[in-house]
Backbone as ProteinMPNN parsed JSONL, in Angstrom:
{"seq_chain_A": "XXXXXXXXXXXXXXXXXXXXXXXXXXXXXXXXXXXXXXXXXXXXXXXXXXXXXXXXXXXXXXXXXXXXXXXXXXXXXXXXXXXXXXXXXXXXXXXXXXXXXXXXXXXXXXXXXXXXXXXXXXXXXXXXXXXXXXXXXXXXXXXXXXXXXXXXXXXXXXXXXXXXXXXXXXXXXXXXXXXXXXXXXXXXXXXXX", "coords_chain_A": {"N_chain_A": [[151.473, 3.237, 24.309], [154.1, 4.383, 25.061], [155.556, 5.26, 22.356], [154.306, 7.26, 21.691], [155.745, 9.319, 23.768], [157.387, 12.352, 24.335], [159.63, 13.531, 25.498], [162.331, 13.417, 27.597], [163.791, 12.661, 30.564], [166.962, 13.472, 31.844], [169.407, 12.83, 34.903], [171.559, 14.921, 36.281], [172.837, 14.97, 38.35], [171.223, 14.282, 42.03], [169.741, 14.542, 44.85], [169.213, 11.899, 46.391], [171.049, 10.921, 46.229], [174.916, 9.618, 46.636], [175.776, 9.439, 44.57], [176.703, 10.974, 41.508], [175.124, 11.222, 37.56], [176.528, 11.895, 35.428], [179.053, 12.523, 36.019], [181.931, 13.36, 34.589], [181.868, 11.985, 32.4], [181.491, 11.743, 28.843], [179.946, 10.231, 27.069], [177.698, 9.248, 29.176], [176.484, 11.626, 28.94], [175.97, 12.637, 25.88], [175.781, 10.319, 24.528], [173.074, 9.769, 25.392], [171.224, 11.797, 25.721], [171.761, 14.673, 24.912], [172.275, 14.313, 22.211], [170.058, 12.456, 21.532], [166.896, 11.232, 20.586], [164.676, 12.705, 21.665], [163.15, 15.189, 23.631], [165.264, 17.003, 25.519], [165.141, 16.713, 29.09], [167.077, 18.365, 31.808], [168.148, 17.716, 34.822], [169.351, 18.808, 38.215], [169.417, 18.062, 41.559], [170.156, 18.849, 43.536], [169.017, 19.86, 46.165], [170.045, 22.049, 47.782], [170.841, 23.645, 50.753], [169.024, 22.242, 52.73], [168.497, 20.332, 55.136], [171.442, 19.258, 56.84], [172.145, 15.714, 56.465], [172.765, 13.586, 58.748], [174.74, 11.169, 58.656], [175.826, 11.476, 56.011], [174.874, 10.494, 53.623], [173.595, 11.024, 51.724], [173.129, 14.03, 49.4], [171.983, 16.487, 50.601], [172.175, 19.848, 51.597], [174.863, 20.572, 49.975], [175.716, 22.8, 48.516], [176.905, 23.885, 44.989], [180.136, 25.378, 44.192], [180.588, 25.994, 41.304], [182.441, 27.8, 39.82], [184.922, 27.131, 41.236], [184.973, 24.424, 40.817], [185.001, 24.598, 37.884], [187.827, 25.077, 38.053], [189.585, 22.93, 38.042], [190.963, 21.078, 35.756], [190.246, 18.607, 34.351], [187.799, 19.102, 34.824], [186.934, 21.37, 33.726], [187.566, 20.403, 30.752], [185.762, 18.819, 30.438], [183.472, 20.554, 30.37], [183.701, 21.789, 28.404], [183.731, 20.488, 26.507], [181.259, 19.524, 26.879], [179.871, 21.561, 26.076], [180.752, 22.312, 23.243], [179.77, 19.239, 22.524], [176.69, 20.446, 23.065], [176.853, 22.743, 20.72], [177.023, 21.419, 18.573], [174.564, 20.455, 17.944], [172.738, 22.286, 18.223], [173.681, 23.841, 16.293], [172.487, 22.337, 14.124], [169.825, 22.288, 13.624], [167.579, 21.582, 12.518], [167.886, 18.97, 12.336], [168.183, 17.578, 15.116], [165.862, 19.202, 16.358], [163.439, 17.787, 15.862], [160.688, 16.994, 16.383], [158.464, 14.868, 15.921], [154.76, 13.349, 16.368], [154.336, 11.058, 16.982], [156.647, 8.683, 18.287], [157.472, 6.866, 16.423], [158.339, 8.271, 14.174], [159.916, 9.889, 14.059], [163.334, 10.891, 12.862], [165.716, 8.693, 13.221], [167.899, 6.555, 13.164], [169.545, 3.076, 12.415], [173.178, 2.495, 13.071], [175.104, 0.588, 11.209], [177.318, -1.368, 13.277], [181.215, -3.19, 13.214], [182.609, -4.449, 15.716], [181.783, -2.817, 17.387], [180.086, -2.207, 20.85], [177.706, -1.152, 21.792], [174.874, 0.155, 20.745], [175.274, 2.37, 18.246], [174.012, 5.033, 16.221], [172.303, 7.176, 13.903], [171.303, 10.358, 13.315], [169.106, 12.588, 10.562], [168.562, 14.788, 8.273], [167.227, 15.65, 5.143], [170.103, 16.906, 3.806], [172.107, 15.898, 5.204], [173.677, 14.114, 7.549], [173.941, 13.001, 11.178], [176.083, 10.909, 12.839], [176.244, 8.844, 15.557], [178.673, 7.447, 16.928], [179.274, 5.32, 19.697], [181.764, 4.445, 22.493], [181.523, 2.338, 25.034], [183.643, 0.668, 26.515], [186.206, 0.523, 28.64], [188.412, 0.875, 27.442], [190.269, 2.921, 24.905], [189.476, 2.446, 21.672], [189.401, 1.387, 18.153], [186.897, 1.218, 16.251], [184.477, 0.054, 13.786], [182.398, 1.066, 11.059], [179.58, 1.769, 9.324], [178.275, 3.899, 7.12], [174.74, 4.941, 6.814], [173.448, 4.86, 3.989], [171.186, 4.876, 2.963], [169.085, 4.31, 4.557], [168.881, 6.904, 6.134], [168.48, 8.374, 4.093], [170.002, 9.513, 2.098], [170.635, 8.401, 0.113], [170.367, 9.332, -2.781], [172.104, 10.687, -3.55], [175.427, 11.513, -5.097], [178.156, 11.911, -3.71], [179.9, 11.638, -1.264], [180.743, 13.371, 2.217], [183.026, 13.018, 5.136], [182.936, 14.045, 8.371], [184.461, 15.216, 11.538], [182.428, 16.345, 13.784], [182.236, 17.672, 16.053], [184.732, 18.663, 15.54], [185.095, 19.655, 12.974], [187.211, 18.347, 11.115], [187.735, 16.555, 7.988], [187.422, 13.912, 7.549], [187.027, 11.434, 5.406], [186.48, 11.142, 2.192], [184.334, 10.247, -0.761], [182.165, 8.146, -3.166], [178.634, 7.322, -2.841], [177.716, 5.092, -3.622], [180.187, 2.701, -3.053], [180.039, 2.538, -0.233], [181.872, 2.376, 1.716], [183.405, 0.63, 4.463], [184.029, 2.33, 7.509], [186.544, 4.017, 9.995], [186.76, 4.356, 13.408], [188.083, 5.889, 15.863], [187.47, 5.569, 19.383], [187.451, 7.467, 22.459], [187.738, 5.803, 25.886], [184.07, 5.105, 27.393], [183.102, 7.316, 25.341], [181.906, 9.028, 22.588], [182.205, 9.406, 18.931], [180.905, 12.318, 16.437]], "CA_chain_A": [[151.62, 4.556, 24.879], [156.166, 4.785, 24.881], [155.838, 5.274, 21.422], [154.17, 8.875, 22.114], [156.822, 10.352, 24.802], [158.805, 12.533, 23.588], [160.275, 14.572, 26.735], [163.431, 12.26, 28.31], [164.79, 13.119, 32.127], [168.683, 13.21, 32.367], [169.137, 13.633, 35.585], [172.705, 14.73, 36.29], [172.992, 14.92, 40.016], [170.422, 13.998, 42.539], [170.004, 14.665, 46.571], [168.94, 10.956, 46.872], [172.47, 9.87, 46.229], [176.336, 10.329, 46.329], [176.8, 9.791, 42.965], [176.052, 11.682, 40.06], [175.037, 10.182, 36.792], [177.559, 11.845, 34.405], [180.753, 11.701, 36.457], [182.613, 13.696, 34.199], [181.494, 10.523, 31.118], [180.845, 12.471, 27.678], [178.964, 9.295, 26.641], [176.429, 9.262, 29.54], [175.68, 12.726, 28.746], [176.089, 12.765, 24.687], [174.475, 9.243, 23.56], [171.561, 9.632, 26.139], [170.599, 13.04, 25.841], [172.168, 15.926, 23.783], [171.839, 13.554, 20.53], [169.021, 11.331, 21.535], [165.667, 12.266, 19.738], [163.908, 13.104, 22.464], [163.486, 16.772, 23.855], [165.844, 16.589, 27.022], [164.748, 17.977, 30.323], [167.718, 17.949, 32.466], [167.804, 18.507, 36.461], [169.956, 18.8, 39.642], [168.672, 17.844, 42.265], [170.597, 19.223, 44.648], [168.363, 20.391, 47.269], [170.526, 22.802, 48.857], [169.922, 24.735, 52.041], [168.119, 21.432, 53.051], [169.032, 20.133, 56.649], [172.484, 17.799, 56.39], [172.555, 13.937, 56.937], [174.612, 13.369, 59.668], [175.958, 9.919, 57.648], [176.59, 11.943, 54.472], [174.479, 9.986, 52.127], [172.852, 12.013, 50.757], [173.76, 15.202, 48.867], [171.789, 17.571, 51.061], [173.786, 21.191, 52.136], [175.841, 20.586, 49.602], [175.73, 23.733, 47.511], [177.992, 23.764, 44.428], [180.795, 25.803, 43.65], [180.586, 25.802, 40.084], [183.881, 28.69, 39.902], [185.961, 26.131, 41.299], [184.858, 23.153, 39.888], [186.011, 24.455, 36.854], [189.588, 25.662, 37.741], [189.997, 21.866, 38.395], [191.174, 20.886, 34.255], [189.468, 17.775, 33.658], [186.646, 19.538, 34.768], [187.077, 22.356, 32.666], [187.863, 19.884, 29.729], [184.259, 18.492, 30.526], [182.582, 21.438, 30.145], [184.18, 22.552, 27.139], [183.322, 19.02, 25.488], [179.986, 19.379, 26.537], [178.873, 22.741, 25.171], [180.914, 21.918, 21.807], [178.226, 18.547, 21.835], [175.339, 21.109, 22.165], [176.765, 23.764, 19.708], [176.939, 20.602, 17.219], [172.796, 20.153, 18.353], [171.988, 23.743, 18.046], [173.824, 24.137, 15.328], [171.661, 21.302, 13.415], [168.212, 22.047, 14.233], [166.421, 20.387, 11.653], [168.077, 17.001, 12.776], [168.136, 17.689, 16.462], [164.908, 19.746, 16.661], [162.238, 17.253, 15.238], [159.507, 15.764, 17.981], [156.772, 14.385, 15.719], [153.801, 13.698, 17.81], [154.989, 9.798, 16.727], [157.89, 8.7, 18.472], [158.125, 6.134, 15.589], [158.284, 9.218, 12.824], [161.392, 10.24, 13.98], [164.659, 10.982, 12.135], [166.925, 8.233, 14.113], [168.063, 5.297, 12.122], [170.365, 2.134, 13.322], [174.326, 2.65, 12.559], [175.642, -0.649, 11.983], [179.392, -1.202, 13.467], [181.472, -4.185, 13.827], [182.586, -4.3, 16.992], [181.189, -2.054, 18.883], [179.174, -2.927, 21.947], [176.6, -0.059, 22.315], [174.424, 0.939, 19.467], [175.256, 3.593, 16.981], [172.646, 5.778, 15.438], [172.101, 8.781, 12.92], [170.011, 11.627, 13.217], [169.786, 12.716, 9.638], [167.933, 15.648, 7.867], [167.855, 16.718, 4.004], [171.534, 16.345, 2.918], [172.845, 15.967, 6.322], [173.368, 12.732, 9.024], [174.792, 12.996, 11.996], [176.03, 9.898, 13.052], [176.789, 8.626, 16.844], [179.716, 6.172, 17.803], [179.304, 5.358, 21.154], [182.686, 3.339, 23.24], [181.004, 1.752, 26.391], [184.488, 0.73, 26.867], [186.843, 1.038, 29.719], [189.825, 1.632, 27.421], [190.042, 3.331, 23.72], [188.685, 1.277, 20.557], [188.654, 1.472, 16.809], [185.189, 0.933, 16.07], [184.567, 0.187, 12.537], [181.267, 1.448, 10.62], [178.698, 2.232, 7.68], [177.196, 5.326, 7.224], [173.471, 4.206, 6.462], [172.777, 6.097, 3.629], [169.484, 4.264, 2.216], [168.045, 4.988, 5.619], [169.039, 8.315, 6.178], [167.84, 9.434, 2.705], [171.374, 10.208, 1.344], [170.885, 7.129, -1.597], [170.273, 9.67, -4.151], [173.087, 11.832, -3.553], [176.388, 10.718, -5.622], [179.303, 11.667, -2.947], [179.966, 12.038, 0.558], [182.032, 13.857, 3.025], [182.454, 12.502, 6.045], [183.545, 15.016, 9.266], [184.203, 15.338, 12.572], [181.051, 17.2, 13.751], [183.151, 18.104, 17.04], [186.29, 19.948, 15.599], [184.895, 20.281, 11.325], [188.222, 17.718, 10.792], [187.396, 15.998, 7.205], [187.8, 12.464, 7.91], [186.819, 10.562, 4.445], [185.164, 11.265, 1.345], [183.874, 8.868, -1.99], [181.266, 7.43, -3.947], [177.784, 6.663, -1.964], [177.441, 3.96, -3.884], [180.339, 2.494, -2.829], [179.629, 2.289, 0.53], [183.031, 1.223, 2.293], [183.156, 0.888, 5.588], [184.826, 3.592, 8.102], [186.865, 3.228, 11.649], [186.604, 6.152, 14.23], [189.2, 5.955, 17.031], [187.121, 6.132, 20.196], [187.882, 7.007, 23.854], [186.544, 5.134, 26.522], [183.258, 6.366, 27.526], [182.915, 8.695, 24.757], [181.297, 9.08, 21.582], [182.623, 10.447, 18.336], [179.891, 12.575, 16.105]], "C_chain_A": [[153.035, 5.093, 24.753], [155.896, 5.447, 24.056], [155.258, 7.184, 21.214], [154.969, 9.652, 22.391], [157.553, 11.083, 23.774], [159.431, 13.707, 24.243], [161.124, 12.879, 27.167], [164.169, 12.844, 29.562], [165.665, 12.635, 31.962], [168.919, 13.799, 33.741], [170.57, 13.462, 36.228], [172.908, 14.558, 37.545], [170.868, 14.87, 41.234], [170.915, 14.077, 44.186], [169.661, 13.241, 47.463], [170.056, 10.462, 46.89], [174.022, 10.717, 46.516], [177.146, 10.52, 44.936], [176.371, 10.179, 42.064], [176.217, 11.013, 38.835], [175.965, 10.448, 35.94], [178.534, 11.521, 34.542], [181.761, 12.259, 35.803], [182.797, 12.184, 32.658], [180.586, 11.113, 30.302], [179.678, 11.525, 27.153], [177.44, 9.062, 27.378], [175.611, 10.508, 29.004], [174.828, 12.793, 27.097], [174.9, 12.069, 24.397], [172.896, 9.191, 24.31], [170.767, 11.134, 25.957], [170.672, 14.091, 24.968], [172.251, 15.499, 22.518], [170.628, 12.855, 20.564], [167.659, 12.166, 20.678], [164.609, 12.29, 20.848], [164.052, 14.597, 22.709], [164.254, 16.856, 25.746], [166.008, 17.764, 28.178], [165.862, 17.424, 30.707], [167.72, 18.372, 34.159], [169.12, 18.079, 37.468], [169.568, 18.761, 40.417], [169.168, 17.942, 43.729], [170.298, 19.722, 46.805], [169.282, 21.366, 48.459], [170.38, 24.232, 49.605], [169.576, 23.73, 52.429], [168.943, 20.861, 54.284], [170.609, 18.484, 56.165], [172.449, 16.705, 56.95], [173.287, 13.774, 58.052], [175.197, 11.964, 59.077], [176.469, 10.171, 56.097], [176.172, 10.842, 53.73], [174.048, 10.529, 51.308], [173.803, 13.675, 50.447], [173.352, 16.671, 49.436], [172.69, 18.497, 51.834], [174.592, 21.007, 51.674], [175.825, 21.676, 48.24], [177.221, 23.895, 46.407], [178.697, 24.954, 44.012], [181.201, 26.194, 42.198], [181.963, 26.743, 39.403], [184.677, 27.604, 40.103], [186.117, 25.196, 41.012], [185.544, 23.633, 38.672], [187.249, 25.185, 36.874], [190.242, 24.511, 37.577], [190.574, 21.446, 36.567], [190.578, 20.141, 33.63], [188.29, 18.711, 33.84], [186.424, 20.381, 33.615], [187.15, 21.834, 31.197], [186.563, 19.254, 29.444], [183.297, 19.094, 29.604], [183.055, 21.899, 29.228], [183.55, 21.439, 26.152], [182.051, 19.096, 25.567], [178.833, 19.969, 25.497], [179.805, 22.951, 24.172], [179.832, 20.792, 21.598], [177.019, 19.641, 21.792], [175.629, 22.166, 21.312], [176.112, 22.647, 18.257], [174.958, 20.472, 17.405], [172.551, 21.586, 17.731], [172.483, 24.503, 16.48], [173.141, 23.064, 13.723], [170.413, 21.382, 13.865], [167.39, 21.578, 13.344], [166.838, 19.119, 11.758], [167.316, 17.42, 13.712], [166.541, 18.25, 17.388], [163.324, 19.386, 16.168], [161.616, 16.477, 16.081], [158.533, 15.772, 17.044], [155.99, 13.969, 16.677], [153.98, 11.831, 18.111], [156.075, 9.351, 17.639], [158.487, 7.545, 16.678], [158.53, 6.998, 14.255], [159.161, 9.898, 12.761], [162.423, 9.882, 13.248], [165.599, 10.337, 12.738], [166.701, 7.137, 13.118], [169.412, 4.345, 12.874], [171.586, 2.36, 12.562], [175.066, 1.028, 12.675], [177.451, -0.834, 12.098], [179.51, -2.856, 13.305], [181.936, -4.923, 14.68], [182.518, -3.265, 18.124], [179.941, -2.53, 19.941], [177.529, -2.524, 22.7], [175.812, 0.125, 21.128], [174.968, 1.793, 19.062], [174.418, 3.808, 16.522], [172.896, 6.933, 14.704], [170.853, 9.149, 13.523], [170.341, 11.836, 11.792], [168.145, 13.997, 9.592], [168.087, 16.197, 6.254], [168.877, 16.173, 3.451], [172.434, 15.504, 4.104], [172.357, 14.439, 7.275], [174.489, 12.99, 9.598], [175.002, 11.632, 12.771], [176.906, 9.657, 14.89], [177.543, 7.868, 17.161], [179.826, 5.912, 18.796], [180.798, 3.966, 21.622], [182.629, 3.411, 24.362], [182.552, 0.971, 27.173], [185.435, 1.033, 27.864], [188.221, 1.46, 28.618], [189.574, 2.317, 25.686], [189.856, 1.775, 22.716], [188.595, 1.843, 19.383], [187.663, 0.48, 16.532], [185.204, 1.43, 13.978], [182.891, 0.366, 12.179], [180.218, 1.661, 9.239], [177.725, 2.959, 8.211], [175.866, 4.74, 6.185], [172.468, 5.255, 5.389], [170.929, 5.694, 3.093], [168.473, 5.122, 4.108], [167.892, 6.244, 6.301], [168.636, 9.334, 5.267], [168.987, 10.58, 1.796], [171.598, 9.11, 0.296], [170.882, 8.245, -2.601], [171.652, 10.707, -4.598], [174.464, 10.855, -4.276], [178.078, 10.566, -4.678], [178.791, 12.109, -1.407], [181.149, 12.623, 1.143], [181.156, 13.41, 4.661], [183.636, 13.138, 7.173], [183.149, 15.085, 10.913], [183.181, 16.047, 12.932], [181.832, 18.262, 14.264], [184.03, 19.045, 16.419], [185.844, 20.43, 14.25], [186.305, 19.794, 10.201], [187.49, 16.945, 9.581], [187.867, 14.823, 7.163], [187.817, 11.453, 6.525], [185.871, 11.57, 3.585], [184.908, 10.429, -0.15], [182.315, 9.306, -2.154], [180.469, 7.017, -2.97], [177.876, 5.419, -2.409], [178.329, 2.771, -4.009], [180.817, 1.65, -1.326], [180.226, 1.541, 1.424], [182.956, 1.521, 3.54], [184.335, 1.724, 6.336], [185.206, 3.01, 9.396], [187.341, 4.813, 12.01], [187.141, 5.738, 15.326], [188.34, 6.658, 18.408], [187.3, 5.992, 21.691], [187.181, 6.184, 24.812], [185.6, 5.863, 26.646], [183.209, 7.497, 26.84], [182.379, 8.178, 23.761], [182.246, 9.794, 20.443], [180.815, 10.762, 17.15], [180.011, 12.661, 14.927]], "O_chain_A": [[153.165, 6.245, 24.341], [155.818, 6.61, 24.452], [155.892, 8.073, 20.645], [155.194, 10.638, 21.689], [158.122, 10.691, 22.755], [159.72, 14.733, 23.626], [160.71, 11.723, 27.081], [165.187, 13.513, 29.382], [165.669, 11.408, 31.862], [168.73, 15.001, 33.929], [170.948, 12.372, 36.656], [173.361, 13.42, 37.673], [169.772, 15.37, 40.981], [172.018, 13.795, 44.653], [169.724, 13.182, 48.691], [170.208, 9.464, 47.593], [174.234, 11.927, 46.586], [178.124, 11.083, 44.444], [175.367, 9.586, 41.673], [177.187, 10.265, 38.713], [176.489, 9.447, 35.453], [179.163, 10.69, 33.886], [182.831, 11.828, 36.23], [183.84, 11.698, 32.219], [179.379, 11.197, 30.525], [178.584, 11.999, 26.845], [176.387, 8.817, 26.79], [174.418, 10.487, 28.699], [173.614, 12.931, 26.947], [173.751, 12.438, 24.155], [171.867, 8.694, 23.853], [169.558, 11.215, 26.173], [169.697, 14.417, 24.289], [172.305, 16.359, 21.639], [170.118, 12.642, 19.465], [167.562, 13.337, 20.309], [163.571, 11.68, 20.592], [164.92, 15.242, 22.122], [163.675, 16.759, 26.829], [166.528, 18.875, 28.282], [166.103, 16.276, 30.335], [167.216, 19.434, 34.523], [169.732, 17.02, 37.324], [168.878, 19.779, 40.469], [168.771, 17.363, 44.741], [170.889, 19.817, 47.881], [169.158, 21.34, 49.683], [170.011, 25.357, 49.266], [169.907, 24.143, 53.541], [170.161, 21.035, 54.258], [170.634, 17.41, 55.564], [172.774, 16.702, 58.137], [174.514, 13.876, 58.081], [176.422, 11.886, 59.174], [177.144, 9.494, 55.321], [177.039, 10.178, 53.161], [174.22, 10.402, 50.096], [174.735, 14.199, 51.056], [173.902, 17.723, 49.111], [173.657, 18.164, 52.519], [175.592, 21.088, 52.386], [175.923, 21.263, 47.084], [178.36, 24.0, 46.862], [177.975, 25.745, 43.405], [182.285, 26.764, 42.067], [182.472, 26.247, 38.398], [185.167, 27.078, 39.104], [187.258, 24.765, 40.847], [186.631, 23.132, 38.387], [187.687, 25.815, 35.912], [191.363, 24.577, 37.073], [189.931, 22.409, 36.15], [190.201, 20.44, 32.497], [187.797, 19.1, 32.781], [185.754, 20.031, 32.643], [186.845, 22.651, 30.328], [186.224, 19.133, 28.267], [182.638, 18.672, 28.655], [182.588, 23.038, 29.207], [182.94, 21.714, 25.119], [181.419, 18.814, 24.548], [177.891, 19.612, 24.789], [179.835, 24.171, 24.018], [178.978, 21.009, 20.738], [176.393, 19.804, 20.744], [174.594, 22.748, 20.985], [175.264, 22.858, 17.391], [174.383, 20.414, 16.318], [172.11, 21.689, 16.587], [171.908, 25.355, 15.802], [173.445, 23.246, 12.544], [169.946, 20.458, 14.531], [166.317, 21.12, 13.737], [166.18, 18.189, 11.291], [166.118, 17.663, 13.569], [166.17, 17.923, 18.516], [162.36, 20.145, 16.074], [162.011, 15.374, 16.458], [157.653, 16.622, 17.181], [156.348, 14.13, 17.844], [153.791, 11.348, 19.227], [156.702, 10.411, 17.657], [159.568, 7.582, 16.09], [159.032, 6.387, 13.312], [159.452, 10.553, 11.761], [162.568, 8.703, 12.923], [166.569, 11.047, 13.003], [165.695, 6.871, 12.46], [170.14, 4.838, 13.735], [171.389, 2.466, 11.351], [175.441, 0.436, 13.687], [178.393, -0.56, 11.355], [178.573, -3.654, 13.261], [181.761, -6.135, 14.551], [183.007, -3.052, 19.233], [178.977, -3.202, 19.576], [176.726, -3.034, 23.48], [176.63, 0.323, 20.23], [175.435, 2.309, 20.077], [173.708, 2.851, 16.212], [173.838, 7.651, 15.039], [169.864, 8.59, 13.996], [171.464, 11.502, 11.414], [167.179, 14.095, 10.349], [168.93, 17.064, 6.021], [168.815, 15.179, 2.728], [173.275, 14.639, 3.856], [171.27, 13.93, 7.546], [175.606, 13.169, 9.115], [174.009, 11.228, 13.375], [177.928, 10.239, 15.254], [177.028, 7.235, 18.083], [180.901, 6.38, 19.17], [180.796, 2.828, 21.152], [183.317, 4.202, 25.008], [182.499, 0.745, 28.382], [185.468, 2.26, 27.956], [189.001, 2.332, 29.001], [188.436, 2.081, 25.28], [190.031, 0.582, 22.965], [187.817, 2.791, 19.282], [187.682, -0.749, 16.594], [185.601, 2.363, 13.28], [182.098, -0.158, 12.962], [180.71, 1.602, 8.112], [176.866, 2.899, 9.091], [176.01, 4.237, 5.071], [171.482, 5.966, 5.585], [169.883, 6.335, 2.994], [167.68, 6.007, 4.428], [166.896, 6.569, 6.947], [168.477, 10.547, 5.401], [168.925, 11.672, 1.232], [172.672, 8.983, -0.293], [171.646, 7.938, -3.517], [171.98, 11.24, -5.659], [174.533, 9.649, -4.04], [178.9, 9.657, -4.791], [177.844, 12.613, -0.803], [182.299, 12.464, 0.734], [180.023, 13.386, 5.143], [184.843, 12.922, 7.067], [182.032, 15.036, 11.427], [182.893, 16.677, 11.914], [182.16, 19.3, 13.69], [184.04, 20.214, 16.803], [186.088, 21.624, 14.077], [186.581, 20.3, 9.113], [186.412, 16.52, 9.998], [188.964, 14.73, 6.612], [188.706, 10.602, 6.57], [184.998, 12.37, 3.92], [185.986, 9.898, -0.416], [181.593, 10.18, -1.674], [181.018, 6.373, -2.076], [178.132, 4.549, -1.577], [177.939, 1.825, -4.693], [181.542, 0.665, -1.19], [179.781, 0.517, 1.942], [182.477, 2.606, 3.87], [185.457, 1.788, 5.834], [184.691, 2.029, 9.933], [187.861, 5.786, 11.463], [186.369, 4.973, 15.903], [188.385, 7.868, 18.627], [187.327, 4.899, 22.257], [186.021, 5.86, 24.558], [185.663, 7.041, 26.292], [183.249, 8.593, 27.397], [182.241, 6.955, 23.748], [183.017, 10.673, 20.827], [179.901, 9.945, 17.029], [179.039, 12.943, 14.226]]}, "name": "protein", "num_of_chains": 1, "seq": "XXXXXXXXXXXXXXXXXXXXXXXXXXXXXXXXXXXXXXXXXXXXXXXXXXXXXXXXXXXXXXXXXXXXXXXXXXXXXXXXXXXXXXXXXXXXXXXXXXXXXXXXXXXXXXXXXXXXXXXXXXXXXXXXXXXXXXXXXXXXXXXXXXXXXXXXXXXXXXXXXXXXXXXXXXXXXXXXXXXXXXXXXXXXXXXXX"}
């Protein structure tokens, strides 16, 4: 039956708890959701207006500010990082926008690193793979890699360019069929695309 789904709940804040799942962590959001090949419902679960706790566990009557949250900078640096990951989504909709009725018929393929600790994956489409670096990491990490072209369906093609998704920075380019391996400088908790 899994192998069907293809709706995924992110659920960034919740009124059952104090802590919210992103946290201001591009990686919970990124590698689980806004790249994943699923179609991602997301929710708040704020419940506010709802009668308050008197031990403050819960998140009820806690209506958010969303103005002042972002005057705060990280915050603001958040939310700028985020909706650059979904321009890079929206701006790829034949990766990003494929739900066969399969889950196994999907466009995701395994990225293999050599020390990294999280998976890596492509989405790929056509000419195009977008590839995920994830650093589960508490501190930064070069993370070394191979872009998977046999399984992405970029074998027949003779070169590559290989680019930040994020900024459109040209990072490497060669011979597929040399097939050297790459290192992507990543922060903690973050992804590069």
């Amino acid at each position: 039956m899994g192998s069907y789904f293809r709706y995924y709940t992110n659920m960034l804040s919740s009124h059952d708890s104090i802590q919210y799942t992103v946290r201001l962590n591009p990686l919970a959001i990124g590698y689980q959701a806004i790249f994943a090949p699923f179609i991602p419902l997301w929710y708040a679960g704020e419940a506010c207006g709802a009668a308050n706790q008197p031990n403050e566990c819960v998140l009820f009557d806690h209506p958010i500010d969303w103005k002042t949250c972002l005057e705060k900078p990280e915050n603001r640096a958040f939310y700028e990082y985020v909706k650059a990951m979904i321009r890079v989504r929206r701006l790829n909709r034949k990766i990003f926008e494929f739900y066969p009725e399969h889950f196994y018929d999907t466009n995701i393929c395994k990225v293999s690193t050599e020390n990294g600790k999280l998976q890596a994956y492509a989405r790929y489409a056509d000419d195009t793979a977008i590839l995920v670096i994830p650093n589960v990491d508490t501190a930064e990490k070069e993370i070394t890699f191979y872009i998977p072209f046999n399984e992405a369906g970029l074998a027949d093609f003779d070169e590559y360019e290989l680019k930040d998704a994020l900024t459109g920075e040209l990072l490497a380019f060669g011979r597929i069929s040399d097939n050297s391996p790459h290192k992507a400088s990543v922060f903690p908790n973050n992804l590069r695309v």
